[in-house]
C-alpha positions in Angstrom: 19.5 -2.3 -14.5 15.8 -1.2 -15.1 15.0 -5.0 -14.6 16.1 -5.7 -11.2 15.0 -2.2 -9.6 11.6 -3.5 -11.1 11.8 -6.3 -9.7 12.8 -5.1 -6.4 9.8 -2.4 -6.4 7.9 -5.0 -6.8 8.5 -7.2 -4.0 9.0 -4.6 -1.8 5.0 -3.5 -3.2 3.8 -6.9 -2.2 5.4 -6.9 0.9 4.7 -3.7 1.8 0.7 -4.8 0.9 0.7 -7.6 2.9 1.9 -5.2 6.1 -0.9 -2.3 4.7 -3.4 -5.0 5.5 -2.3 -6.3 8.4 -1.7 -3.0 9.6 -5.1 -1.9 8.5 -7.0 -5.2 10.3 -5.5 -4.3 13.5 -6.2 -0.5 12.8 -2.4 0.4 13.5 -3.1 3.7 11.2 0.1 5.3 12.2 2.4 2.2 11.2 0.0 2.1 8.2 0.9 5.5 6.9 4.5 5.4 7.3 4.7 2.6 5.1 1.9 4.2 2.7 4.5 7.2 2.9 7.5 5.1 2.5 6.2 3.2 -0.7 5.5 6.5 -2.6 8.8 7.5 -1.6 10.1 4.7 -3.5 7.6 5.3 -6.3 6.2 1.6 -5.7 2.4 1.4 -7.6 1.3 -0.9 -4.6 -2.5 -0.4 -6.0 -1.5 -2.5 -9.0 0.1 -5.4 -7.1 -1.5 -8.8 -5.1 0.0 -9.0 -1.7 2.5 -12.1 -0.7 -0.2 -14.5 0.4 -2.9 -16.4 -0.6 -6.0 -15.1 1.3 -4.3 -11.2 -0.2 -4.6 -12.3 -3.7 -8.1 -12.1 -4.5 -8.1 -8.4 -3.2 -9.3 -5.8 -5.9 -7.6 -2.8 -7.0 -10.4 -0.7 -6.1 -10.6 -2.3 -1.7 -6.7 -1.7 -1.8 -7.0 1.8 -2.7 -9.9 2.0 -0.5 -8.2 0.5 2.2 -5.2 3.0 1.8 -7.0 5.9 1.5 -8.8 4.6 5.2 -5.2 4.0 6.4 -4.6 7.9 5.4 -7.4 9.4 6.4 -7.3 8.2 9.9 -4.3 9.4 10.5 -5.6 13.2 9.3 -3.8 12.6 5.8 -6.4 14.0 3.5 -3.2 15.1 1.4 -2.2 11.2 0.8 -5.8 10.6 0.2 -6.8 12.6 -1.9 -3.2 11.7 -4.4 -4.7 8.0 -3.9 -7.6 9.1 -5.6 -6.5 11.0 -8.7 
């Protein structure tokens, strides 16, 4: 039910936040959007999840977003951006 996909889009979120900043240390901006891409696909809030480990957990909303919006940007997604922002 609602429960498990909930609880699947949310472990795919903090996965998928643990490989945005991974991706986003090692400026690999093209993997990095593809899985920006993929999460809103899946309609995963990332931006309100901590990632899988324990240095990721004392991230803030706002340097996740930030971070996201980087990932988009330099990969000439002002589109994905600017969605991040609203």
């Amino acid at each position: 039910g609602s429960f498990v996909s909930g609880l699947v889009k949310s472990l795919l979120g903090r996965i998928g936040l643990s490989l945005m900043f991974r991706y986003h240390k090692t400026q690999q901006w093209t993997k990095g959007k593809k899985l920006l891409d993929t999460l809103n696909v899946l309609n995963v809030n990332y931006s309100m999840l901590k990632g899988l480990f324990a240095g990721e957990s004392s991230v803030s909303r706002c340097r996740i977003i930030s971070m996201a919006a980087e990932v988009f940007l330099s990969c000439g997604g002002v589109e994905g951006a600017l969605s991040l922002m609203k």
